[in-house]
DRENSEFI-600477 format. One record per residue (C-alpha): residue number from 1; residue in three letters; x, y, z. Coordinates in nm, 3 decimals, m for minus. Example, Ala and Ser with C-alpha at 12.3 -4.5 7.8 and 13.67 -1.06 7.14 Angstrom:
2
+-----+--------+---------+---------+---------+
! num ! residu !       x !       y !       z !
+-----+--------+---------+---------+---------+
!   1 !    ALA !   1.230 !  m0.450 !   0.780 !
!   2 !    SER !   1.367 !  m0.106 !   0.714 !
+-----+--------+---------+---------+---------+
END
This chain:
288
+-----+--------+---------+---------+---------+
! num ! residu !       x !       y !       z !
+-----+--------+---------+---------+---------+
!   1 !    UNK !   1.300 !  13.875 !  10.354 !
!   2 !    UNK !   1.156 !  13.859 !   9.990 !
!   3 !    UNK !   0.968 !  13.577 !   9.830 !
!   4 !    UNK !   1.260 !  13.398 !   9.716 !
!   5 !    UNK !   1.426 !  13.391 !  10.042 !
!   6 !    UNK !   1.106 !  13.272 !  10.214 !
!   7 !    UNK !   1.062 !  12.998 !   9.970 !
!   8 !    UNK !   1.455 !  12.921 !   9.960 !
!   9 !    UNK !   1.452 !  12.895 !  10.309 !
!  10 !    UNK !   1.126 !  12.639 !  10.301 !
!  11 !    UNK !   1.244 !  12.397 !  10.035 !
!  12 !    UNK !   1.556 !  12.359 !  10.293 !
!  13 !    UNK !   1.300 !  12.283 !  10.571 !
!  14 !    UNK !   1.074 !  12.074 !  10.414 !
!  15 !    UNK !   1.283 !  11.893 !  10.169 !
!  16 !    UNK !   1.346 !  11.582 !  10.357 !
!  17 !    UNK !   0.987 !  11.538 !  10.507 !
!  18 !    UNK !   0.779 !  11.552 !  10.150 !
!  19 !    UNK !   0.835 !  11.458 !   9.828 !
!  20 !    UNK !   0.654 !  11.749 !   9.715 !
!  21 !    UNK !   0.845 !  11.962 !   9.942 !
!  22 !    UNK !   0.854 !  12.275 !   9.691 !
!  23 !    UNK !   0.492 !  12.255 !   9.575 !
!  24 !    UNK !   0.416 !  12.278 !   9.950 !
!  25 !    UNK !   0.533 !  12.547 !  10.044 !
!  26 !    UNK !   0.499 !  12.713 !   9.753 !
!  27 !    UNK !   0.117 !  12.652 !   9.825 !
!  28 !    UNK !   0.150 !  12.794 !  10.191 !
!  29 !    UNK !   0.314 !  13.080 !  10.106 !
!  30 !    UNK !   0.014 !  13.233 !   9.821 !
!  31 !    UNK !  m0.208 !  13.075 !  10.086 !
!  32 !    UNK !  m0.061 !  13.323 !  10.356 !
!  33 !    UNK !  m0.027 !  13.622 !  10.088 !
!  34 !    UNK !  m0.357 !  13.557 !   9.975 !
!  35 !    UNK !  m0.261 !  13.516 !   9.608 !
!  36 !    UNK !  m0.517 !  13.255 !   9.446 !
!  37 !    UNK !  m0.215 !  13.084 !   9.182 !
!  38 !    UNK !   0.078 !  13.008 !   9.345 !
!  39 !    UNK !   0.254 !  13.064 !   8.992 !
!  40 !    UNK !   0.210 !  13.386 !   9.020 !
!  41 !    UNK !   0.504 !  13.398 !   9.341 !
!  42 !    UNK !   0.801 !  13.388 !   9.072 !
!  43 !    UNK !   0.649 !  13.716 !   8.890 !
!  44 !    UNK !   0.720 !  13.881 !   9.234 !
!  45 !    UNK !   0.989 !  13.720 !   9.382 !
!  46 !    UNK !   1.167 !  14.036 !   9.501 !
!  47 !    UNK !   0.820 !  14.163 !   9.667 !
!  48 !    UNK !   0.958 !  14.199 !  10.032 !
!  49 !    UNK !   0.707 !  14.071 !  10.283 !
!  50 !    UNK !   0.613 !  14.171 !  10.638 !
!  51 !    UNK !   0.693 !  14.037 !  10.959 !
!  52 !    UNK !   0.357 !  13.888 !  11.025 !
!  53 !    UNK !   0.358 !  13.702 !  10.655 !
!  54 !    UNK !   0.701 !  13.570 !  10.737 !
!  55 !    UNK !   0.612 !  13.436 !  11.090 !
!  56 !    UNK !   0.242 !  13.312 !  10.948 !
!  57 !    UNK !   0.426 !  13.144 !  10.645 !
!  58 !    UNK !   0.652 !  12.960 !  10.833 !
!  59 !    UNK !   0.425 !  12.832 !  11.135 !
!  60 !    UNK !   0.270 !  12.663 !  10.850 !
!  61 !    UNK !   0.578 !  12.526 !  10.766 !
!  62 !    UNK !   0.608 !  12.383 !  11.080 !
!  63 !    UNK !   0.306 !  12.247 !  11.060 !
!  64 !    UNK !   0.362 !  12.067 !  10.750 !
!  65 !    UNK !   0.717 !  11.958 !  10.912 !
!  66 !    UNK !   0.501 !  11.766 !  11.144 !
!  67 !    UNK !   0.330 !  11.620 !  10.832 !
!  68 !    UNK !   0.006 !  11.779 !  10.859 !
!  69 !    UNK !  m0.182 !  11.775 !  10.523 !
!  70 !    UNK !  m0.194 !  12.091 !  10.365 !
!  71 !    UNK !  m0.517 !  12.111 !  10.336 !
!  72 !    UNK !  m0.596 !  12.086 !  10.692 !
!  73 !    UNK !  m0.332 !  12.410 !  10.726 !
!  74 !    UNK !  m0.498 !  12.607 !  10.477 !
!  75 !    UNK !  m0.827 !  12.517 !  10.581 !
!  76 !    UNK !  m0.955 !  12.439 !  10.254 !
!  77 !    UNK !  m0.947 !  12.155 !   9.941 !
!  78 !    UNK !  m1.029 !  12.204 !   9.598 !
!  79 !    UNK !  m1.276 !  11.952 !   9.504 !
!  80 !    UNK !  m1.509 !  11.921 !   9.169 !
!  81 !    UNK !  m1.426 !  12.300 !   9.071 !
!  82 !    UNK !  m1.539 !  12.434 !   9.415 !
!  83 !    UNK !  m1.309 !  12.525 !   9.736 !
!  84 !    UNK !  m1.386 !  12.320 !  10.028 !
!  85 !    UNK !  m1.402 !  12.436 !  10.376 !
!  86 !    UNK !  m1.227 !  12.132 !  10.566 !
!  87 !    UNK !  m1.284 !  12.152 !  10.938 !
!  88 !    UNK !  m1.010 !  12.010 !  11.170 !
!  89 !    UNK !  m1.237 !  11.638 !  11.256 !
!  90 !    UNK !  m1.373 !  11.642 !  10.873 !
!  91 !    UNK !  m1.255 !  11.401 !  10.618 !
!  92 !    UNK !  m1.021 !  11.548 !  10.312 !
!  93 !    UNK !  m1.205 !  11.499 !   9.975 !
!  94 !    UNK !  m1.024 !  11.234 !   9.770 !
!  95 !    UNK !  m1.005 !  11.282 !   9.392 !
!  96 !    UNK !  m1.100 !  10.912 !   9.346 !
!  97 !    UNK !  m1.468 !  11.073 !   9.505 !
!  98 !    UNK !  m1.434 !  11.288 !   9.217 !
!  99 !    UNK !  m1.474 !  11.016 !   8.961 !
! 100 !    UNK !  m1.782 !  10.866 !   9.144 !
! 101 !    UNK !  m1.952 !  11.163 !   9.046 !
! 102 !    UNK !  m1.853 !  11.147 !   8.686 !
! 103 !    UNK !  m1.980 !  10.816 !   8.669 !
! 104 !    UNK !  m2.297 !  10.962 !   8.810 !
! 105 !    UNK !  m2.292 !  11.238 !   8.560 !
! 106 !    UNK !  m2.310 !  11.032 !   8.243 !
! 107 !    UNK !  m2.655 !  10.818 !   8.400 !
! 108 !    UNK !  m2.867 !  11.121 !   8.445 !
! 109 !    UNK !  m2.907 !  11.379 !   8.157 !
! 110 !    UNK !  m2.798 !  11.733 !   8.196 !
! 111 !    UNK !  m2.982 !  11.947 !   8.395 !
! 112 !    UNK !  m3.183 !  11.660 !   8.535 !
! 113 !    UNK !  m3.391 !  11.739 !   8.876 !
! 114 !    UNK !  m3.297 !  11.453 !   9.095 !
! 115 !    UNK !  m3.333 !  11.337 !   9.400 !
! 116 !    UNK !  m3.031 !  11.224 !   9.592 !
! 117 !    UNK !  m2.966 !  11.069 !   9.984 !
! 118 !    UNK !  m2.549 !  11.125 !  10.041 !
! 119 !    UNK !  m2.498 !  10.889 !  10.336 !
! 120 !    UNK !  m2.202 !  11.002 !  10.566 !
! 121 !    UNK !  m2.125 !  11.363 !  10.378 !
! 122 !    UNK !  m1.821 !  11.482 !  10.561 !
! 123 !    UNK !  m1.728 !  11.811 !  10.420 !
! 124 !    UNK !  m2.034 !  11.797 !  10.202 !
! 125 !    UNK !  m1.798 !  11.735 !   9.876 !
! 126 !    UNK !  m2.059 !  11.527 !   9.762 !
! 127 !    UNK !  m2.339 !  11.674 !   9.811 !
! 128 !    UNK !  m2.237 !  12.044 !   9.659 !
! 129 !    UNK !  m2.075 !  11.849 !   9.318 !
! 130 !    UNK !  m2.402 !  11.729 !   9.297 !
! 131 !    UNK !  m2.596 !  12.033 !   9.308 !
! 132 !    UNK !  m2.290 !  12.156 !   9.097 !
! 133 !    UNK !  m2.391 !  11.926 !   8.820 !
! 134 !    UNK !  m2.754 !  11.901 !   8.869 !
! 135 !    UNK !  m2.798 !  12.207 !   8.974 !
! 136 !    UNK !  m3.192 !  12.248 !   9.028 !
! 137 !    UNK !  m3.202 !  11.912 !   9.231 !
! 138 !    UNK !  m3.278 !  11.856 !   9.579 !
! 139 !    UNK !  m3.140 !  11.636 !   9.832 !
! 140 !    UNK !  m3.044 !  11.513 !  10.182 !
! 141 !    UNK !  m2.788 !  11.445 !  10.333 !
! 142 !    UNK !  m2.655 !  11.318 !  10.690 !
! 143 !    UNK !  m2.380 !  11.222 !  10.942 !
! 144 !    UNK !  m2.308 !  11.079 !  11.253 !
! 145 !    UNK !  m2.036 !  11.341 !  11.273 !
! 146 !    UNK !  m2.161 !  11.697 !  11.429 !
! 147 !    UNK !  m1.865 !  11.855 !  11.291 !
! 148 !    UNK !  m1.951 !  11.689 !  10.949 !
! 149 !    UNK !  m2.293 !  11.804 !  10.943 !
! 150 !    UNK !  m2.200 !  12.148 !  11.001 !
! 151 !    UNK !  m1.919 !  12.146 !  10.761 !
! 152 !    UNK !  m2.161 !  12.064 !  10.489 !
! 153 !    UNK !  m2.371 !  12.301 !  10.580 !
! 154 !    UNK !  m2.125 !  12.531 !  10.579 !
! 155 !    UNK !  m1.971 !  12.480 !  10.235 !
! 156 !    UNK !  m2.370 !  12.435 !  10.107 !
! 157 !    UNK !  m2.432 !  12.827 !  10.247 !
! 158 !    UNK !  m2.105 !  12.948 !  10.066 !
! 159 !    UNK !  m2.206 !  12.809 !   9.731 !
! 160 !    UNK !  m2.570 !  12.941 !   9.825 !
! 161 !    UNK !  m2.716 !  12.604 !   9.819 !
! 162 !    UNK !  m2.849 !  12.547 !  10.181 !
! 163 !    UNK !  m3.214 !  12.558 !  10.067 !
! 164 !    UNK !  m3.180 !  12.270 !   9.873 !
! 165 !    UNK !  m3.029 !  12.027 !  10.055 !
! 166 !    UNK !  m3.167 !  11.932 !  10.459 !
! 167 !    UNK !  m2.875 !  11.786 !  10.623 !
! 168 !    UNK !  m2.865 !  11.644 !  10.957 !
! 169 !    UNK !  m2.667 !  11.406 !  11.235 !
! 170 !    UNK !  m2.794 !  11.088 !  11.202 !
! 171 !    UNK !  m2.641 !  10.693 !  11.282 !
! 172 !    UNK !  m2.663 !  10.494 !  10.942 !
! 173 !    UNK !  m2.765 !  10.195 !  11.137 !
! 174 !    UNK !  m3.085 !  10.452 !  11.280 !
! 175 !    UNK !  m3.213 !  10.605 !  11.014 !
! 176 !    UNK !  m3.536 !  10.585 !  10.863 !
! 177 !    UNK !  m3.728 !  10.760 !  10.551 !
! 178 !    UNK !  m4.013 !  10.685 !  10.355 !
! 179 !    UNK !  m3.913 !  10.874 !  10.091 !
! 180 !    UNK !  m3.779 !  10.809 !   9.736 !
! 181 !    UNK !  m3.483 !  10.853 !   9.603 !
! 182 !    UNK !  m3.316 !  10.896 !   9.246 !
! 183 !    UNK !  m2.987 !  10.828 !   9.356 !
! 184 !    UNK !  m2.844 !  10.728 !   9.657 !
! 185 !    UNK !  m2.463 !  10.796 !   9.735 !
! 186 !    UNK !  m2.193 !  10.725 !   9.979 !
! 187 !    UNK !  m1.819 !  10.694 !  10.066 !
! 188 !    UNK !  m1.876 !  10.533 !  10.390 !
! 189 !    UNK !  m1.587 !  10.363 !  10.603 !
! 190 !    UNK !  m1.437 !  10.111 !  10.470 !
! 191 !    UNK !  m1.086 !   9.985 !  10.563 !
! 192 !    UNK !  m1.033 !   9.723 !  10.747 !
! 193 !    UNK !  m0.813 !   9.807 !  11.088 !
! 194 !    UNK !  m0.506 !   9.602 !  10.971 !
! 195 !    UNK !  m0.515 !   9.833 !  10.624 !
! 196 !    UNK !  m0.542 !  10.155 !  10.864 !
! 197 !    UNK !  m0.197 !  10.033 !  11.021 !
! 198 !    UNK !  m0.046 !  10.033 !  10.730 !
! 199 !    UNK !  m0.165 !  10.424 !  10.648 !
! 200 !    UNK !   0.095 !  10.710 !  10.679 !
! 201 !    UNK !   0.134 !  10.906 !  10.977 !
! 202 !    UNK !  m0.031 !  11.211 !  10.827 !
! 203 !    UNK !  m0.350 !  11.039 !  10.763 !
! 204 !    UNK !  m0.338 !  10.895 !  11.109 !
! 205 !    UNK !  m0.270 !  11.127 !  11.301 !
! 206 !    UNK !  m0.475 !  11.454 !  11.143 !
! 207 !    UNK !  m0.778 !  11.271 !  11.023 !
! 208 !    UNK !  m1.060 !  11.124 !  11.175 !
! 209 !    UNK !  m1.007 !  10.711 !  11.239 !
! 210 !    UNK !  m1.383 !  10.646 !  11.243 !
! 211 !    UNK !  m1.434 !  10.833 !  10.887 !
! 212 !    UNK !  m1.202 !  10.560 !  10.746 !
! 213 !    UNK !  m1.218 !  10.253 !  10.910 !
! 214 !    UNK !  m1.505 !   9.973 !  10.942 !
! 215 !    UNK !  m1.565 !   9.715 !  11.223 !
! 216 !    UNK !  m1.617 !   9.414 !  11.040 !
! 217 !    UNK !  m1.333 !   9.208 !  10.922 !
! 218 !    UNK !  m1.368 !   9.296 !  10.556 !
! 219 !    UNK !  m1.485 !   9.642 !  10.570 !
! 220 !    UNK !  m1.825 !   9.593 !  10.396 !
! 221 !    UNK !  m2.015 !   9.648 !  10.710 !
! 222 !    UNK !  m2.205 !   9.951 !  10.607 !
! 223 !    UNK !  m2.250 !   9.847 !  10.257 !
! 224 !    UNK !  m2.397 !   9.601 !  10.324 !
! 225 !    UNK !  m2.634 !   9.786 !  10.571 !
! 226 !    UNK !  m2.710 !  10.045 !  10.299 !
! 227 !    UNK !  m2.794 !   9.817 !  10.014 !
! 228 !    UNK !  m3.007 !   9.582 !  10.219 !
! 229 !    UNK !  m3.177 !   9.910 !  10.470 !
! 230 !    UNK !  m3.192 !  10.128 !  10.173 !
! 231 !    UNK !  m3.290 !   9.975 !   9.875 !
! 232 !    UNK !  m3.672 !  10.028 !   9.925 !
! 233 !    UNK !  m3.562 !  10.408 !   9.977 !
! 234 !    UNK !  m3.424 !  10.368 !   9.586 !
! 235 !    UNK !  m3.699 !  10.440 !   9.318 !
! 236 !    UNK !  m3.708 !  10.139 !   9.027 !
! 237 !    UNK !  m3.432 !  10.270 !   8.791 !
! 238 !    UNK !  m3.274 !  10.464 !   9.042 !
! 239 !    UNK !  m2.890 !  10.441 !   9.097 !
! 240 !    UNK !  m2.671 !  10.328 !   9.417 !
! 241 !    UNK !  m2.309 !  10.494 !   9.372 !
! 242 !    UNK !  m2.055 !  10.415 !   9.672 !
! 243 !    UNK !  m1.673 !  10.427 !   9.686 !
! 244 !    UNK !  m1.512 !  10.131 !   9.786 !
! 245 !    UNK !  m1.209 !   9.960 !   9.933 !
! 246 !    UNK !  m0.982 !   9.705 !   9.766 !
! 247 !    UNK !  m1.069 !   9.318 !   9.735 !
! 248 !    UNK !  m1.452 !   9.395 !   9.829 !
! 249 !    UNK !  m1.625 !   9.418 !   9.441 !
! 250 !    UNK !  m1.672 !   9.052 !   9.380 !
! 251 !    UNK !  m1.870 !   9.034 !   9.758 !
! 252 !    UNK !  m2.051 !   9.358 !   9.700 !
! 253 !    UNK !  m2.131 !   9.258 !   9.318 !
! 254 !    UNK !  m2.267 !   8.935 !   9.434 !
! 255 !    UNK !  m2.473 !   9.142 !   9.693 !
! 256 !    UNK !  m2.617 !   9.401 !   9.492 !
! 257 !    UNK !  m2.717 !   9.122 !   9.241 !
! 258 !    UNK !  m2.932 !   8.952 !   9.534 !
! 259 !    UNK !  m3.102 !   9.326 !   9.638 !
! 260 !    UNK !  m3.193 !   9.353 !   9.314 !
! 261 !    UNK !  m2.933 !   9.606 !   9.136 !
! 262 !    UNK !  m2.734 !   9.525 !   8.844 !
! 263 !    UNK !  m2.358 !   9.742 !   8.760 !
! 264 !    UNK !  m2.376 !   9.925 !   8.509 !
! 265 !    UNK !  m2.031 !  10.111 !   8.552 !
! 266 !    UNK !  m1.680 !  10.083 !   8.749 !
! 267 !    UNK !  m1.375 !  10.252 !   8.793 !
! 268 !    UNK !  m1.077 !  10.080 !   8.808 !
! 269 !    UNK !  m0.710 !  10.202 !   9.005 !
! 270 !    UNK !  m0.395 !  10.153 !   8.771 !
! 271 !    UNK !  m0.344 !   9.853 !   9.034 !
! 272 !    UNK !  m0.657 !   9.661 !   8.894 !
! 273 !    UNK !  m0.833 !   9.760 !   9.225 !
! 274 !    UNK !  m1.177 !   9.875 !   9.149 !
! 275 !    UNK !  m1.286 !  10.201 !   9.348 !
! 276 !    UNK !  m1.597 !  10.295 !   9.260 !
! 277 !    UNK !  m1.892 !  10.128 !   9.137 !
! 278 !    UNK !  m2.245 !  10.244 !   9.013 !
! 279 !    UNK !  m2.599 !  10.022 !   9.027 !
! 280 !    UNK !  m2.905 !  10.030 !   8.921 !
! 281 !    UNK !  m3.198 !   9.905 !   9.092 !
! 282 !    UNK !  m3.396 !   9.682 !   8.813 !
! 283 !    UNK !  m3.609 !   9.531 !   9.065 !
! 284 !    UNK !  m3.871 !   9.627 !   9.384 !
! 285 !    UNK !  m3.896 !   9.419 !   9.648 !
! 286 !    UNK !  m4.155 !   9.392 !   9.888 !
! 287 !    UNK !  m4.144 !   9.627 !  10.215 !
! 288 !    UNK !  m4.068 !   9.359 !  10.567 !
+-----+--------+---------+---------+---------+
END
């Protein structure tokens, strides 16, 4: 079998359980041949490949028949111009956490030294852009998630930024730091459970439930923990950045406004739902 054949064969497979059936396994197949651009399959699509590539490449098929996202087959997400390591109970990186950061990156100037808290870091997405764009900066970072804490770490040691960055399992309701911050970040839970019914099967079923949904009946619960907890943890000028869930600006607006913060940018879906949001503390408040 040749590398037409194998992808022939896929797109038959697949076709009726994605909509981006060919891109798939076209995906999977440089994934299992090791070839970093999957465009470069039709240069070689006579190359004949061996029995262990055909029966790798299509146990990831099967996988994917069982709608498995491909990045938890391949193991891996691109994310912010860095490849991801995404472990099996970890979170996949969202590209609307990708325009948090931007709106991060236009408050600081370039090659500012900040200091940044990432509250629930996951695969550690956060955390590395960061470093990525700020790149002398140091930070912390923590989970209640083992297997989130050591994903960061590990995607912080393969971009050779573990010594900037202390990263550790911690309950967001626990923790507690006397120390300053620059920024403070997060893309904490924040469905609500009858939105995660409504999810698809693949998000159900192959991620984790407790990285997506929040107790309370509006799914503000842990913002509204982190701006009130946090906020003395925020140096005066200092910026709150969080990702959030439809209908919940106007509450968290009105919230932020009473901690002291004022928005100073937003980021807004095409359906008029706004996802991320960025504040700035413009006032202290005493310590309780």
């Amino acid at each position: 079998m040749n590398i037409y054949q194998a992808l022939s064969e896929s797109y038959s497979l697949l076709i009726n359980k994605s909509k981006t059936y060919k891109l798939d396994c076209e995906i999977l197949l440089a994934d299992t041949l090791h070839i970093e651009n999957r465009l470069n399959l039709f240069s070689n699509l006579n190359k004949k490949l061996t029995e262990n590539e055909i029966n790798t490449f299509f146990r990831t098929i099967k996988e994917r028949e069982k709608l498995k996202p491909i990045s938890k087959i391949t193991k891996k997400k691109e994310f912010w111009n860095f490849e991801m390591d995404v472990a099996k109970k970890v979170l996949i990186p969202r590209p609307e956490t990708e325009v948090l950061l931007d709106l991060v990156s236009k408050v600081f100037k370039k090659n500012s030294n900040i200091s940044f808290l990432d509250i629930g870091c996951g695969s550690g997405c956060i955390t590395l852009s960061l470093l990525g764009i700020f790149s002398n900066s140091q930070g912390e970072a923590f989970d209640i998630s083992k297997e989130a804490v050591m994903n960061t770490q590990l995607n912080l040691k393969k971009y050779h930024k573990l010594n900037q960055v202390k990263v550790f399992k911690r309950d967001v309701f626990k923790f507690k730091t006397h120390k300053k911050y620059d920024l403070i970040i997060s893309n904490p839970p924040y469905l609500k459970k009858s939105d995660y019914i409504n999810l698809s099967p693949s998000i159900k079923i192959y991620e984790p439930k407790n990285a997506l949904v929040s107790d309370s009946k509006d799914g503000t619960m842990f913002y509204n923990h982190i701006i009130s907890s946090y906020k003395n943890n925020l140096k005066l000028n200092g910026y709150l950045a969080f990702e959030i869930g439809d209908n919940q600006f106007k509450k968290l607006q009105k919230l932020l406004s009473q901690n002291g913060f004022i928005i100073v940018s937003k980021f807004k879906l095409i359906n008029d739902q706004i996802r991320c949001l960025l504040a700035k503390k413009i006032k202290n408040y005493a310590l309780q």
